[in-house]
VEXROTOR-962675 format. One record per residue: x, y, z of N, C-alpha, C, O, CB in turn. Coordinates in steps of 0.001 Angstrom, whole numbers, plus 500000, padded with zeros to 6 digits. Glycine has a CB too. Example, Ala and Ser with C-alpha at 12.3 -4.5 7.8 and 13.67 -1.06 7.14 Angstrom:
2
R    n_X    n_Y    n_Z   ca_X   ca_Y   ca_Z    c_X    c_Y    c_Z    o_X    o_Y    o_Z   cb_X   cb_Y   cb_Z
R 513190 494310 507800 512300 495500 507800 513200 496700 507800 514236 496681 508465 511308 495527 509046
R 512850 497750 507080 513670 498940 507140 512900 500030 507870 513409 501138 508039 514084 499402 505725
! end
This chain:
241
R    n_X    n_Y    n_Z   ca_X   ca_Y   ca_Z    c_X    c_Y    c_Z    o_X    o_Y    o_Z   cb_X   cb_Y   cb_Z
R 487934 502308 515365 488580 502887 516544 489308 501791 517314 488984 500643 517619 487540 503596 517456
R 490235 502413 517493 491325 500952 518462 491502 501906 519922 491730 503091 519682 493631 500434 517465
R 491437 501590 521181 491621 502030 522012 491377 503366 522227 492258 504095 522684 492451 501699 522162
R 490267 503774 521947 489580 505077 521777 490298 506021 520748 489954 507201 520690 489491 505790 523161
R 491242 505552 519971 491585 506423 519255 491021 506379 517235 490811 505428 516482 493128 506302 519663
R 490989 507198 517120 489928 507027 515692 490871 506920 514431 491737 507759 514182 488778 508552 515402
R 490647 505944 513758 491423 505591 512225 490352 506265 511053 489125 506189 510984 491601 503540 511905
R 491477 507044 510047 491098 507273 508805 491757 506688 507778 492972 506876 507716 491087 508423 508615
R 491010 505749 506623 491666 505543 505783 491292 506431 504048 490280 506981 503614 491598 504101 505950
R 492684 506189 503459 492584 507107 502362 493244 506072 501327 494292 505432 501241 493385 508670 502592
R 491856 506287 500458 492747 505258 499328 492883 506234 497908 491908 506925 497610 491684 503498 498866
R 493943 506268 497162 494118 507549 496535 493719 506470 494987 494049 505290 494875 495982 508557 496828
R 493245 506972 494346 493094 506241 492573 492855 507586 491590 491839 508280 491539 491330 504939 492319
R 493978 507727 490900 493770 508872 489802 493441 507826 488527 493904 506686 488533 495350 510033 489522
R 492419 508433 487203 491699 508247 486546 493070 507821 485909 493145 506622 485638 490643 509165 486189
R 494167 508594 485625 495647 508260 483972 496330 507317 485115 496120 507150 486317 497248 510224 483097
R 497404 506691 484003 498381 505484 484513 498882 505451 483166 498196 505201 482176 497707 503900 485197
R 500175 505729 483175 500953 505330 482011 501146 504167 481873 501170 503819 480692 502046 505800 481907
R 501383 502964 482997 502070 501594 483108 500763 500899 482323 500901 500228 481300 502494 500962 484916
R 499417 501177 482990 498370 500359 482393 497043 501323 482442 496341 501335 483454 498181 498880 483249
R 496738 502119 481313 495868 502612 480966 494516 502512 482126 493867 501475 481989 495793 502084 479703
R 494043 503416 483190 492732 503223 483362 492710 501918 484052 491628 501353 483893 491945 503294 482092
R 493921 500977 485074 493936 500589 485410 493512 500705 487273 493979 499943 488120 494620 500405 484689
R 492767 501577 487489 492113 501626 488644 490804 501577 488158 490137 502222 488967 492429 502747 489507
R 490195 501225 487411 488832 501038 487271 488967 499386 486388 487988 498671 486175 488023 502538 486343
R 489955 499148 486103 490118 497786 485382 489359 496925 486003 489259 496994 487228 491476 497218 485321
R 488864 496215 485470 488343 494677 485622 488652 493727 486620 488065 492688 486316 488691 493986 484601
R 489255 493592 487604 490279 492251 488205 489311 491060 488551 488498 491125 489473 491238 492678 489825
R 489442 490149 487869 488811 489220 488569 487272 488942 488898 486813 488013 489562 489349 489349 489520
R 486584 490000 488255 485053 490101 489051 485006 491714 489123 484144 492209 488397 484952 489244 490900
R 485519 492306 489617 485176 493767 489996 486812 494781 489466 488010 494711 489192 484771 493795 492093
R 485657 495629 489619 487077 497225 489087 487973 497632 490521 487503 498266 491467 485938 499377 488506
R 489386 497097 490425 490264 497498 491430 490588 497942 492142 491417 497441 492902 490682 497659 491465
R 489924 499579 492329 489711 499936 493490 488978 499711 494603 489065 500158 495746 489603 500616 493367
R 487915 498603 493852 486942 498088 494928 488087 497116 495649 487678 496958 496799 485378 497195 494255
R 489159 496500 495505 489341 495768 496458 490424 496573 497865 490878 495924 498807 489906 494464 495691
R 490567 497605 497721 491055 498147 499340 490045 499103 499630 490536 499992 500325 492687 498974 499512
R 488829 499299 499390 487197 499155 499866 486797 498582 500571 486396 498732 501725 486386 498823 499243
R 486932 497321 499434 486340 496236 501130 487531 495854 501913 487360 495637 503112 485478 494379 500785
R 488223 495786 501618 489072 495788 503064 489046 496667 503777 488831 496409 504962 490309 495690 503065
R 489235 497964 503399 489330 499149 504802 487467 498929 505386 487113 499237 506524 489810 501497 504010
R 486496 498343 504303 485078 498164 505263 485097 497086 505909 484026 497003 506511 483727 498101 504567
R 485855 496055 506145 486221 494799 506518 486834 495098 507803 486548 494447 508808 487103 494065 505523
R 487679 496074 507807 488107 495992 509092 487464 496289 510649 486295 496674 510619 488993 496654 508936
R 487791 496221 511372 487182 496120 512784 487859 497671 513824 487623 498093 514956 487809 494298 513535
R 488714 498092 512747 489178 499184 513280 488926 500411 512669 489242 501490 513172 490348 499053 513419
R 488315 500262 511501 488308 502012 510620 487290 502641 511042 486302 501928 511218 488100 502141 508857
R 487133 504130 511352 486270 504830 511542 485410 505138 510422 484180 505112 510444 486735 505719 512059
R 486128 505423 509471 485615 506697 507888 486883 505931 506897 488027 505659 507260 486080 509303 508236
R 486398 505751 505860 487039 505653 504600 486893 506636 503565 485755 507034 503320 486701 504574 504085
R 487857 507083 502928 488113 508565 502337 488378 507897 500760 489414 507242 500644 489707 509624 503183
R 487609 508015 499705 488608 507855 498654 488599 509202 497598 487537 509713 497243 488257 506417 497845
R 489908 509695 497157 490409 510338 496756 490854 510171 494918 491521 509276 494400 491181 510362 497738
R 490467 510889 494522 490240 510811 492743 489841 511469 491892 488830 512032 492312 489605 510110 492297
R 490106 511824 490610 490207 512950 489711 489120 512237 488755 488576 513101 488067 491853 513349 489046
R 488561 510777 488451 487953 510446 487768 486566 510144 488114 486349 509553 489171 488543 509746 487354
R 485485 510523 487253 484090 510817 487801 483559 508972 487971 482937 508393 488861 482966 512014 486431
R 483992 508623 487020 483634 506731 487344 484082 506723 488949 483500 506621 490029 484958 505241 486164
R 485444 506890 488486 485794 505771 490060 485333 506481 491510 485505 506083 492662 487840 505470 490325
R 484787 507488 491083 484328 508259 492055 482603 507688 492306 482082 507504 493406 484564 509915 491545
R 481945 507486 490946 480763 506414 491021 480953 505280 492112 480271 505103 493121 480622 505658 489574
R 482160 504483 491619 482384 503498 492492 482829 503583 493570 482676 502493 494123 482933 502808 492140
R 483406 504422 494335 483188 504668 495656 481935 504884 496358 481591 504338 497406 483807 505567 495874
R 481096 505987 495472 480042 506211 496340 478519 504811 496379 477487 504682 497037 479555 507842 495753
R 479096 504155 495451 478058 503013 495491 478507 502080 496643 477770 501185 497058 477971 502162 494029
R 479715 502313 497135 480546 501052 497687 480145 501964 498951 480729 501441 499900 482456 500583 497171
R 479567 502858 499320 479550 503151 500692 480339 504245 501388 479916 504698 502451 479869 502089 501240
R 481793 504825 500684 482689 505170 501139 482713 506504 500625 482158 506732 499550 483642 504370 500982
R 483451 507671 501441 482858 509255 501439 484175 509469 499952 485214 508829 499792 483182 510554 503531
R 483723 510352 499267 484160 510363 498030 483135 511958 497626 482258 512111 496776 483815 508665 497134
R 483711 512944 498638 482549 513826 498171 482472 515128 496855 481572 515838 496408 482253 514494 499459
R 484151 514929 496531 484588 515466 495161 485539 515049 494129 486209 514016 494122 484979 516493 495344
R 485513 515871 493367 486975 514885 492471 488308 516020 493175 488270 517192 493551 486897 515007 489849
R 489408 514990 493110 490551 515767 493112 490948 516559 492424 490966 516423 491201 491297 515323 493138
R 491502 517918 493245 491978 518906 492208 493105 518991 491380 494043 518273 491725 492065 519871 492693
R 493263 519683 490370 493826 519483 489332 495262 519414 489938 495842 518355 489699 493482 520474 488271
R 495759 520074 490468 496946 520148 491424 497605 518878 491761 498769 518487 491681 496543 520745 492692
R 496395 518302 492204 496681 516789 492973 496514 515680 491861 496895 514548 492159 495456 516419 494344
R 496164 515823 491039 496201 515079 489959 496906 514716 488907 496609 513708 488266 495613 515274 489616
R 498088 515613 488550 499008 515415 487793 500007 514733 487829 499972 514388 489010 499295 516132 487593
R 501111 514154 487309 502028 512482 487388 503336 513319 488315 504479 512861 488323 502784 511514 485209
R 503108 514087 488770 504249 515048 489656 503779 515212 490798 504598 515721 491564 504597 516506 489170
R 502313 514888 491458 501759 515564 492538 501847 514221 493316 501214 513172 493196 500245 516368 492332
R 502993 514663 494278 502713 513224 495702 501829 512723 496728 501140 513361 497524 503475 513244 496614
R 501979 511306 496560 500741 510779 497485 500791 511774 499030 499719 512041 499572 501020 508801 497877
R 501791 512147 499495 501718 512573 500621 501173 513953 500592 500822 514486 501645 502885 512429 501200
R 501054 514724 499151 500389 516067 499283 498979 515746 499195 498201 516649 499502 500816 517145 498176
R 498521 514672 498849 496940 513996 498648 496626 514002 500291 495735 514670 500815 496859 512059 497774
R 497450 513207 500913 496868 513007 502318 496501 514233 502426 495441 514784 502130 497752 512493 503517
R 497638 514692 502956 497581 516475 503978 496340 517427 503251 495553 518290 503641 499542 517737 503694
R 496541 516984 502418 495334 517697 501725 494004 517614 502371 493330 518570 502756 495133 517154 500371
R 493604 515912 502469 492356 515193 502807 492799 515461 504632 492004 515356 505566 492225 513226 502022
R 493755 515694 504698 493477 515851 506735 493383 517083 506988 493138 517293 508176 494809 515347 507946
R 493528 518488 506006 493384 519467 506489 491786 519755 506308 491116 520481 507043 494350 520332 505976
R 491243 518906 504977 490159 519462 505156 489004 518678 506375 487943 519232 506660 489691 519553 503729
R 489318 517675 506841 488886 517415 508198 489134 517799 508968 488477 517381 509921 488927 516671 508612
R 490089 518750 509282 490484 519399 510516 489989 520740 510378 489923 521354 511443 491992 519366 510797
R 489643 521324 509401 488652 522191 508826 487046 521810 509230 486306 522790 509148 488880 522118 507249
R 486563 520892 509539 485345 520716 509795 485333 519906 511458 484349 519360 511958 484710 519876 508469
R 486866 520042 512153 486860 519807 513582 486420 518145 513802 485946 517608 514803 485740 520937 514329
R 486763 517570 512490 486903 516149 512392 488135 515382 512776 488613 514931 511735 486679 515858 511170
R 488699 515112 513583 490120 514638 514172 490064 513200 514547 489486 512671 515497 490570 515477 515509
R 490994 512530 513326 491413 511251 513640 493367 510940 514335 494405 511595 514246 491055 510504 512063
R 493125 510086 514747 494842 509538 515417 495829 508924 514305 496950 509214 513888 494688 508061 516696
R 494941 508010 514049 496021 507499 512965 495420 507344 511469 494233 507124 511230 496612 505970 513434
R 496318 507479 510620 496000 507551 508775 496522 505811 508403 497611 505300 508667 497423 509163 507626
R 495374 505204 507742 495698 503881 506509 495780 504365 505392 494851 505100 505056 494629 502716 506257
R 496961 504123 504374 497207 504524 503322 496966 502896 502449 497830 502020 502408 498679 505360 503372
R 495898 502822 501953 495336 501667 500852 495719 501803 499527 494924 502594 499021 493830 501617 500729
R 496672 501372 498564 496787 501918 497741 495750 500806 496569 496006 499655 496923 498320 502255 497650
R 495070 500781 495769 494282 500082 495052 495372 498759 494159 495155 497548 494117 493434 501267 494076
R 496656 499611 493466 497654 498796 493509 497952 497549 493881 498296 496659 493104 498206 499215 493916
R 497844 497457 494939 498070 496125 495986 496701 495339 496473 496179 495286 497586 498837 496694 497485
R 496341 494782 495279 494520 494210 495658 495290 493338 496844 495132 493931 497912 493272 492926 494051
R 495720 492671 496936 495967 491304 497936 496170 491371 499228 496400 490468 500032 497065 490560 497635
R 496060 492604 499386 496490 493510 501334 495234 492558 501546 494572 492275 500547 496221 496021 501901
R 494845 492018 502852 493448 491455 503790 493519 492213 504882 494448 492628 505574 493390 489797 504327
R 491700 492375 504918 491858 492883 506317 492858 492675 507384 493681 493443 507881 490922 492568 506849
R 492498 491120 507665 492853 490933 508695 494897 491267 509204 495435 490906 510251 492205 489526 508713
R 495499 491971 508126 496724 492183 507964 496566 494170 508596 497290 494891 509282 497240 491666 506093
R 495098 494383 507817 495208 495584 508215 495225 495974 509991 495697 496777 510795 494109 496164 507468
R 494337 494753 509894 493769 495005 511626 495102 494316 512561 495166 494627 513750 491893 493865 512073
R 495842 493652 512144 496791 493037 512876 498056 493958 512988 498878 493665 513856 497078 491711 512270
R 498340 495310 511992 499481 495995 511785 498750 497199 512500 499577 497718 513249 500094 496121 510187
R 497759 497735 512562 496995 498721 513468 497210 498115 514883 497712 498997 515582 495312 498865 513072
R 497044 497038 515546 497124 496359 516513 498669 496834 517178 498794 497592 518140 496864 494876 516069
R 499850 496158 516373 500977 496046 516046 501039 497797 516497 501132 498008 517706 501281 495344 514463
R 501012 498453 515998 501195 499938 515536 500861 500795 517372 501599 501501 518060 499660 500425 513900
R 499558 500329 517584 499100 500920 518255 499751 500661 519944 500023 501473 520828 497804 500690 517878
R 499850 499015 519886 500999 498723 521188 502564 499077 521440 503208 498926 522478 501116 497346 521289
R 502962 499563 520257 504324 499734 520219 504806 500968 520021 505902 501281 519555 504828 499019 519374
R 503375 502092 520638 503463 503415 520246 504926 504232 520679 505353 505164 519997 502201 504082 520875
R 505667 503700 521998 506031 503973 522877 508145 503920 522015 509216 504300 522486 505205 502891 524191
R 507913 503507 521177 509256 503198 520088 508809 503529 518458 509544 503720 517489 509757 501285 520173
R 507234 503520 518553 507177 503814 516941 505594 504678 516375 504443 504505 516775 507287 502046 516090
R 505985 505362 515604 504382 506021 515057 504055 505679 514093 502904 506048 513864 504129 507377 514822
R 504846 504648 512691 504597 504384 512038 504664 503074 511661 505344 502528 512529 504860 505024 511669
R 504133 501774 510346 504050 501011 510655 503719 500402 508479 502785 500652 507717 503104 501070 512126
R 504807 499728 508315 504562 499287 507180 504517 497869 506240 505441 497119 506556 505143 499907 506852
R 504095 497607 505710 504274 496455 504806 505263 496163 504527 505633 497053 503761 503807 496449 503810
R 506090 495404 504635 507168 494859 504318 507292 493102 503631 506331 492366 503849 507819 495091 505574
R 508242 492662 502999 507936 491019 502397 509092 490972 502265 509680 491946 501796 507028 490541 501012
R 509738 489886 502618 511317 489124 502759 511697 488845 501656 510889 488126 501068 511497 487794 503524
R 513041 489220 500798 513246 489415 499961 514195 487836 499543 515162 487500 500227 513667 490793 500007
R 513826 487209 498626 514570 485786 498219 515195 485706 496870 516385 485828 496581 513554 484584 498234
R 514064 485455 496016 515041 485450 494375 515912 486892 494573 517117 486955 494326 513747 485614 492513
R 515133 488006 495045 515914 489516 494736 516821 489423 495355 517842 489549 494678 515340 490870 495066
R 516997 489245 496425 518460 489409 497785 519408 489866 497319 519681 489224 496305 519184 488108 498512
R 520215 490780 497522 521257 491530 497620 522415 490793 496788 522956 491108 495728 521545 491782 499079
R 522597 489713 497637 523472 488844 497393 523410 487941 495880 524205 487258 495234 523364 488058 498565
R 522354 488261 495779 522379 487449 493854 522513 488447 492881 522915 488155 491755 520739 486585 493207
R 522126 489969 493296 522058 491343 492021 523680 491434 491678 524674 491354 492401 521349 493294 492786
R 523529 491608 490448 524947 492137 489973 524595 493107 489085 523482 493023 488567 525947 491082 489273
R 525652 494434 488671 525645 495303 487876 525867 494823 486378 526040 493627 486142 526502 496166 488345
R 525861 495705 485446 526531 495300 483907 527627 496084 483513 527052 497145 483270 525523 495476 482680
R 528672 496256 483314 529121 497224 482954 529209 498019 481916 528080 498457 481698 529747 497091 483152
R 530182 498549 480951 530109 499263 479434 530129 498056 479084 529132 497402 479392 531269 500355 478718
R 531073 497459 478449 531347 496125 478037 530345 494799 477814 530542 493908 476989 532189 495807 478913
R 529130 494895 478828 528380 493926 479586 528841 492504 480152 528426 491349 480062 527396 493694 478829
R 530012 493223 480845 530587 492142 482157 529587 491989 483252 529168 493089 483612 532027 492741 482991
R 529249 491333 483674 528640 491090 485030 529483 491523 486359 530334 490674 486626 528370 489579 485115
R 529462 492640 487270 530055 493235 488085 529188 493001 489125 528024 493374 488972 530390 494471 487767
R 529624 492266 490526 528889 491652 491653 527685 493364 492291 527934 494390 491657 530474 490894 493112
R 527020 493437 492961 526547 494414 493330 526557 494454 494727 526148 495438 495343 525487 494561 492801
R 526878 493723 495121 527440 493299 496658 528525 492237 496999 528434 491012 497079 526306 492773 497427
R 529885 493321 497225 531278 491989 497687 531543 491649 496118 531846 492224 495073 530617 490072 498867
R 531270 490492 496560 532466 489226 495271 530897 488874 494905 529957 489341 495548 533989 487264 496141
R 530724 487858 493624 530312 486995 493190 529799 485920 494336 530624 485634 495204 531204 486681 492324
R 529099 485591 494369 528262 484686 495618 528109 483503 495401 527407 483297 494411 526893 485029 495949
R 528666 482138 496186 527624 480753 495676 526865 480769 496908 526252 479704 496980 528433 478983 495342
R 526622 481549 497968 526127 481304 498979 524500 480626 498774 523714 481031 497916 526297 482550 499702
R 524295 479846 499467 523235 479248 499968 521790 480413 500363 521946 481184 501310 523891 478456 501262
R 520534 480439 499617 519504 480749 499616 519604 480639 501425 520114 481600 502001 518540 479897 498589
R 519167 479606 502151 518580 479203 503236 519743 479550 504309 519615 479351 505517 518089 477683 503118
R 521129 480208 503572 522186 480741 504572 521824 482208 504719 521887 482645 505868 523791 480552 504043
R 521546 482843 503989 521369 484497 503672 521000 485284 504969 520004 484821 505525 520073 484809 502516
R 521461 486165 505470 520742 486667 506236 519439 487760 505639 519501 488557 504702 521700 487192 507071
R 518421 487493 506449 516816 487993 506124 516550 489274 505907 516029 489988 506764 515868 487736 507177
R 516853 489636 504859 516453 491296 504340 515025 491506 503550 514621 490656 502757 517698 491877 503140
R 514388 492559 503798 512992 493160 503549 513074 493986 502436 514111 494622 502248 512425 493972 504711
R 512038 494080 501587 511893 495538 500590 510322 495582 501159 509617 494814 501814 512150 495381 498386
R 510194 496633 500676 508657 497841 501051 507586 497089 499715 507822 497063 498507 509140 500365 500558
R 506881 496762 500151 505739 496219 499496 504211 496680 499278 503256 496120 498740 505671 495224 500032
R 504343 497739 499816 503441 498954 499390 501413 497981 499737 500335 498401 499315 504022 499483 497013
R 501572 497174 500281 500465 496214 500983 499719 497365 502017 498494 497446 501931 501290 494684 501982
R 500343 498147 502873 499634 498830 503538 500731 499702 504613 501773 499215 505052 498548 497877 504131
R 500229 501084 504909 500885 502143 505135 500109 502782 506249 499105 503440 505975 501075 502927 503938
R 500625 502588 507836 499713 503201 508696 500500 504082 509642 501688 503757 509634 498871 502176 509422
R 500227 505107 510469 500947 506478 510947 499693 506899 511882 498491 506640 511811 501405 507771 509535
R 500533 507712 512857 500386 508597 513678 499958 509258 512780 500590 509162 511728 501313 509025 514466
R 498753 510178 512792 498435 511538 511610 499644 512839 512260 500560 513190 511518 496191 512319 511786
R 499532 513328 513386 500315 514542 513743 502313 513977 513362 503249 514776 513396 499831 514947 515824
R 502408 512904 513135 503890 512366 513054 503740 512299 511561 504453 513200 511119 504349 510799 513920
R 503238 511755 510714 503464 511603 509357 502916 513344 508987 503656 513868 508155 502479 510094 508605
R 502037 514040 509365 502707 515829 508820 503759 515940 509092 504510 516053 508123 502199 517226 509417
R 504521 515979 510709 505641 516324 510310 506846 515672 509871 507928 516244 509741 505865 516866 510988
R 506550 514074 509578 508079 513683 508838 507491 513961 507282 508396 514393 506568 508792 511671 509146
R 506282 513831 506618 505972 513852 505412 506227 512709 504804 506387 512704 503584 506468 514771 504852
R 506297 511703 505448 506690 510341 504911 506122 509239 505901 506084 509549 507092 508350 510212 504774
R 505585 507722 505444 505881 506793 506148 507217 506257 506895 507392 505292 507640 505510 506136 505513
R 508148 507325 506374 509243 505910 506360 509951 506894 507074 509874 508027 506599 510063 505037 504755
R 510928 506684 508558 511668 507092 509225 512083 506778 510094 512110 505564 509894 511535 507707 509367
R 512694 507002 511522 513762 506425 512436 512648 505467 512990 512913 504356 513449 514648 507553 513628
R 511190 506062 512897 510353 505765 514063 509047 504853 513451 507863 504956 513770 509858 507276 514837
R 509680 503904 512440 508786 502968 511526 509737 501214 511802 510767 500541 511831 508849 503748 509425
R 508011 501385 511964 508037 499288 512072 508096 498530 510799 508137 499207 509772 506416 498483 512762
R 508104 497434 510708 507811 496564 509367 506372 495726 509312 505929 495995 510429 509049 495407 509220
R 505677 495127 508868 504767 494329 509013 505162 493141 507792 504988 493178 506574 503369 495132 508943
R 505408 492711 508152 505550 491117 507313 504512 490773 506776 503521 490527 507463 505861 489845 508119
R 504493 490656 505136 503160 490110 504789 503792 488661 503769 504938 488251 503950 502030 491504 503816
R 502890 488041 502763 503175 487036 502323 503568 487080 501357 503277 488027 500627 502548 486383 502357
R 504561 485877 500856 505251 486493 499588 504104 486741 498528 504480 487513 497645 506461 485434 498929
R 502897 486326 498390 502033 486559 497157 501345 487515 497171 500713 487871 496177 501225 485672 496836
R 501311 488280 498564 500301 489833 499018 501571 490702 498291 501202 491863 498116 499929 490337 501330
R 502691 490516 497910 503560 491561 497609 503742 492233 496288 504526 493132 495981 504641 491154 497923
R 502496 491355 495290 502811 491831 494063 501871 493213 494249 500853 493198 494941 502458 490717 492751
R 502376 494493 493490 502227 495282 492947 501511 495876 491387 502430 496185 490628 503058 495318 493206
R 500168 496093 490772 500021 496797 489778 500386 497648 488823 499659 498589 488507 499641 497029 489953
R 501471 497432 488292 502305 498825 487570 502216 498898 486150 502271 499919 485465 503950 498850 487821
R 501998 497084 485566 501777 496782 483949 500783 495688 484118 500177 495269 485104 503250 496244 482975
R 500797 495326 482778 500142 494484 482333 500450 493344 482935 499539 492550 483171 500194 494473 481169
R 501942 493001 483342 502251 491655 483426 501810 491173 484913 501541 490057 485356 503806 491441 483103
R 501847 492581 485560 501510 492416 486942 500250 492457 487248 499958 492042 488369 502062 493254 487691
R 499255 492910 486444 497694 492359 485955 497136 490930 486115 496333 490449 486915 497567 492513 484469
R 497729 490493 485236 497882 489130 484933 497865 487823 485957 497145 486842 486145 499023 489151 484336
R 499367 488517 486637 500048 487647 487412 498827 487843 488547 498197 486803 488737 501759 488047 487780
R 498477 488763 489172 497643 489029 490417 496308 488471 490190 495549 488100 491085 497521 490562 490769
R 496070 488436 488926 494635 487804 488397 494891 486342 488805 494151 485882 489675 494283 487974 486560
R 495785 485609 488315 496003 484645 488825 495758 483990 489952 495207 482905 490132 496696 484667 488726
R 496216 484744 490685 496811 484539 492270 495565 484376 493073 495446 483593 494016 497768 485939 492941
R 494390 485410 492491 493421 485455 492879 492235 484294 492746 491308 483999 493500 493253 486452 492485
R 492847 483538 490920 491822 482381 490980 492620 481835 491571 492447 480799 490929 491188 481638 489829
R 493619 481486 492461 494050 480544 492973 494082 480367 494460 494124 479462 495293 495042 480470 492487
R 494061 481012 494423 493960 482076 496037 493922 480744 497545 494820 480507 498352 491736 483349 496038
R 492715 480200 497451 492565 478949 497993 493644 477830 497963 494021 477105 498884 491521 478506 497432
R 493962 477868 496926 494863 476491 496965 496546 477136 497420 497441 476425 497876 494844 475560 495052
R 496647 478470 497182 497949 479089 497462 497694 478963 499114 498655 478559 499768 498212 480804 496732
R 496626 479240 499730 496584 479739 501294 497025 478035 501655 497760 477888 502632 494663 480532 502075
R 496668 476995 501025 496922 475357 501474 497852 475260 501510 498057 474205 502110 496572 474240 500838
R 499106 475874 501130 500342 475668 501056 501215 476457 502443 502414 476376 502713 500704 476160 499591
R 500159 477194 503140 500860 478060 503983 501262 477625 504861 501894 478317 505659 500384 478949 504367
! end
């Protein structure tokens, strides 16, 4: 609870994954992947209730050993490679509002993104909650460098290299002006504002800056790997900060 108002978080993990097989119960490092936005949403200093949401009877084991309410599997509806994260929420807030359970704001944890930290969660809830007055929503964001606009080029039929912004660029890295992509680290909202935009993302959304190494994403193998890494390294990466 932040200023008397009550946080729910929902971390969604379906059992299939085309990119990497059964990769929400995978291995990372020591433990199966969904445990790590577990302990973070139990880490934090602001969550009321942690919700996890899932079609597979394991990872549903592993929620309920980890502490966190997990009191069925997801329905078939919500489970298929067509059914959106945002019909998962509304789903999980109607049936609390069905039992006269009413929270203020929704954390969207996605298991995906092991490298979110609490203390990012509790600092963008913070963030979120003072700046109600211009915004209801509030997201992960990471400053975009090798990717930048300014270095992408198209291919054409032929495979010419066609600029994707302007002309061809020698511009200077450290000249660029500072552009963001969505880094899917962590996703927080007004609950009555995200029903009705149906999205995080709109006129009335902040950014939260996280680090370039919290930004990798789970989608394959390679990004397995790479995050495994990061993790034995973890210590000596934070020395560099």
């Amino acid at each position: 609870m932040i200023n008397g108002k009550k946080v729910l978080t929902i971390i969604p993990a379906r059992g299939g994954s085309k990119g990497l097989p059964n990769k929400n119960k995978r291995i990372l490092y020591g433990k199966p992947l969904v445990s790590y936005p577990i302990e973070v949403a139990k880490n934090s200093k602001y969550i009321d209730e942690v919700y996890l949401s899932t079609d597979d009877r394991d990872i549903q084991n592993i929620g309920i050993e980890s502490g966190v309410n997990c009191p069925e599997l997801r329905p078939k509806e919500l489970a298929s490679d067509t059914a959106t994260t945002f019909s998962v929420l509304e789903y999980i807030i109607k049936k609390y509002k069905s039992k006269k359970t009413i929270f203020d704001y929704l954390l969207l944890l996605e298991p995906t993104s092991p490298l979110t930290q609490s203390e990012d969660v509790d600092s963008a809830i913070e963030k979120l909650d003072k700046n109600r007055e211009k915004a209801d929503s509030i997201v992960g964001i990471t400053k975009a460098e090798t990717v930048h606009p300014e270095f992408c080029v198209e291919l054409n039929k032929a495979g010419i290299l066609k600029p994707y912004k302007n002309d061809f660029s020698n511009v200077r890295r450290q000249d660029l002006d500072d552009v963001f992509f969505y880094d899917g680290s962590l996703y927080i909202s007004d609950i009555n504002a995200l029903i009705k935009e149906e999205s995080f993302y709109h006129s009335r959304t902040m950014g939260y800056i996280t680090k370039k190494w919290q930004s990798l994403e789970i989608d394959d193998i390679i990004d397995f790997y790479c995050v495994e890494s990061i993790l034995e390294n973890l210590e000596e990466i934070k020395s560099y900060e």
